[in-house]
N, C-alpha and C positions, 0 to 999 in steps of 0.2 A: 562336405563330409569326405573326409579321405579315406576311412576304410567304410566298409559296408557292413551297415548293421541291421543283418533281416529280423523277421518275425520269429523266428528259433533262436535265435540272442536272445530277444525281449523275453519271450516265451520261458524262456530258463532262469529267467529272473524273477517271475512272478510265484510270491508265496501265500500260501493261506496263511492267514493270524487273524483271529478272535472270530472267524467261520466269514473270512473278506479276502478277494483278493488282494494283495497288494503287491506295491515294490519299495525298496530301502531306500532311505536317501543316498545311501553308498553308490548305488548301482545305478541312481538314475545322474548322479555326481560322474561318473565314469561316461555313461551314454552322454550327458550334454558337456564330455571335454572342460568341467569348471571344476575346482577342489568340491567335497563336500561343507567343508565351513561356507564356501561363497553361496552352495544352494542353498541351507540353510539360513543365513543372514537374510538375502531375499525373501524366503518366507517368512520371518522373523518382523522383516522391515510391512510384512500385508498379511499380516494376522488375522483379518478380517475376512481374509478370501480362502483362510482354509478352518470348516469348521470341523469340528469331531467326525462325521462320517467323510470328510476327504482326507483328512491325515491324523496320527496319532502317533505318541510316542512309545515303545515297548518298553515293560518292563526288564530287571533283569532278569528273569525266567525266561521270558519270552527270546530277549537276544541269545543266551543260551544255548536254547534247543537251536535259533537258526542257524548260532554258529558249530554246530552239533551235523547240523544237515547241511550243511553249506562251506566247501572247504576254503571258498574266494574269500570269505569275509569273514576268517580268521584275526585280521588285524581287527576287529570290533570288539574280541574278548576282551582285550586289556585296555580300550579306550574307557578315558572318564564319562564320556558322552552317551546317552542312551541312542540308540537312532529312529530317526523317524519311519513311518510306515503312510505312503501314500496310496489311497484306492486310485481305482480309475479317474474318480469325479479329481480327485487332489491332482493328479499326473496331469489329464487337460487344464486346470487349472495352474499349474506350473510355467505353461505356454505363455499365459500373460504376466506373470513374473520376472521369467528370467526374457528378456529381449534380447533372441540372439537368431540367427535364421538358422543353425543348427539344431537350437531347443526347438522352432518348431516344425522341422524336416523331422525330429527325430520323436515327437510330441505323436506325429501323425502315426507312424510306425507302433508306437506303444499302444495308442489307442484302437489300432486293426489287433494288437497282439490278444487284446482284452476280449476284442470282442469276436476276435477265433476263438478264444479259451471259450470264451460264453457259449458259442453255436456249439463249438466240442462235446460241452459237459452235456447241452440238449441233447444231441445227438444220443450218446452214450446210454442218457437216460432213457430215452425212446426204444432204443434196443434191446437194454436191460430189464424193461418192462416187457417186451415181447416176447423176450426169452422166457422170464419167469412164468407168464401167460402160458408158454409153449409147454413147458417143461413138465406142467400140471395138466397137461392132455395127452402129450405122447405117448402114447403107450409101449409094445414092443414089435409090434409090425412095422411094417417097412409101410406104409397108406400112410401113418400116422409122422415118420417121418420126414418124407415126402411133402407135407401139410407144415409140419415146421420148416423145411426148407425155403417154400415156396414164399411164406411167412416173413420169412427173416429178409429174403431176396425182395421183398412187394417195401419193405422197411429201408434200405437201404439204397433204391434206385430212386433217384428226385422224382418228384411228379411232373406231371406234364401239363404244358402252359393249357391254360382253356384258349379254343380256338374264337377269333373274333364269330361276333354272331352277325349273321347275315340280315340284312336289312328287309324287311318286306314292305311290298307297297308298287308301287308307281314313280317313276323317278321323273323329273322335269321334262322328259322328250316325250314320255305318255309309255316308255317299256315299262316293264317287270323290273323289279330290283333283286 
């Protein structure tokens, strides 16, 4: 690979449609360096390896709005071609498709991009719940918000590993363990 394509690349590529993640064929046509017609044809040629929940094709509504929200894929208005919409499961599935060592250097990266989105959205949600949680106690002293602070800080610092548990008994010399 000659330029570097991190997880904020990928990341900027993935769109919600029909309440999924996904990405375009356009984009993932640009990440693995082949025209979009050639990713396509491939999938075309192993129709069998991608079913409805790994890829699907957008209406024209749907391309639309992305090219509404989206100023790269512009050039998609006035194609005749609907474009595709790959999930996660269609993207790693790509990997055995196109045989390139760049698809799957860059197969790998797509699928950490997905699966930060995913940790992200937990996250978010875990907070957002605590917030709300909070929000509906705090009252207007300072005790009260002190209580959400501590709250929000006990939410956002990792937990901590469990320590091995220590062995009890007798060990082969005849000590204590």
């Amino acid at each position: 690979m000659n330029e570097i394509v991190t997880l904020d690349n990928i990341s900027d590529k993935i769109f919600e449609i029909r309440n999924q993640k996904v990405m375009i064929d356009a984009d993932l046509a640009v990440l693995y360096a082949i025209p979009t017609k050639a990713l396509n044809q491939s999938v075309k040629r192993n129709t069998a390896r991608f079913p409805e929940d790994f890829m699907f094709q957008l209406t024209q509504i749907e391309r639309n709005e992305l090219v509404t929200k989206c100023d790269r894929l512009t050039k998609l208005k006035h194609s005749s071609v609907l474009p595709y919409a790959f999930t996660e499961n269609g993207v790693a599935m790509l990997s055995s498709v196109i045989n390139s060592e760049r698809a799957a250097l860059i197969n790998i990266q797509i699928i950490r991009a997905f699966v930060r989105l995913r940790r992200m959205l937990v996250e978010n949600d875990a907070l957002r719940y605590a917030v709300e949680g909070l929000e509906r106690r705090v009252g207007k002293n300072e005790r009260d918000i002190q209580i959400a602070i501590n709250a929000i800080q006990s939410i956002l610092t990792p937990p901590v590993p469990l320590k091995k548990k220590q062995r009890m008994g007798f060990g082969p010399s005849g000590d204590r363990q």
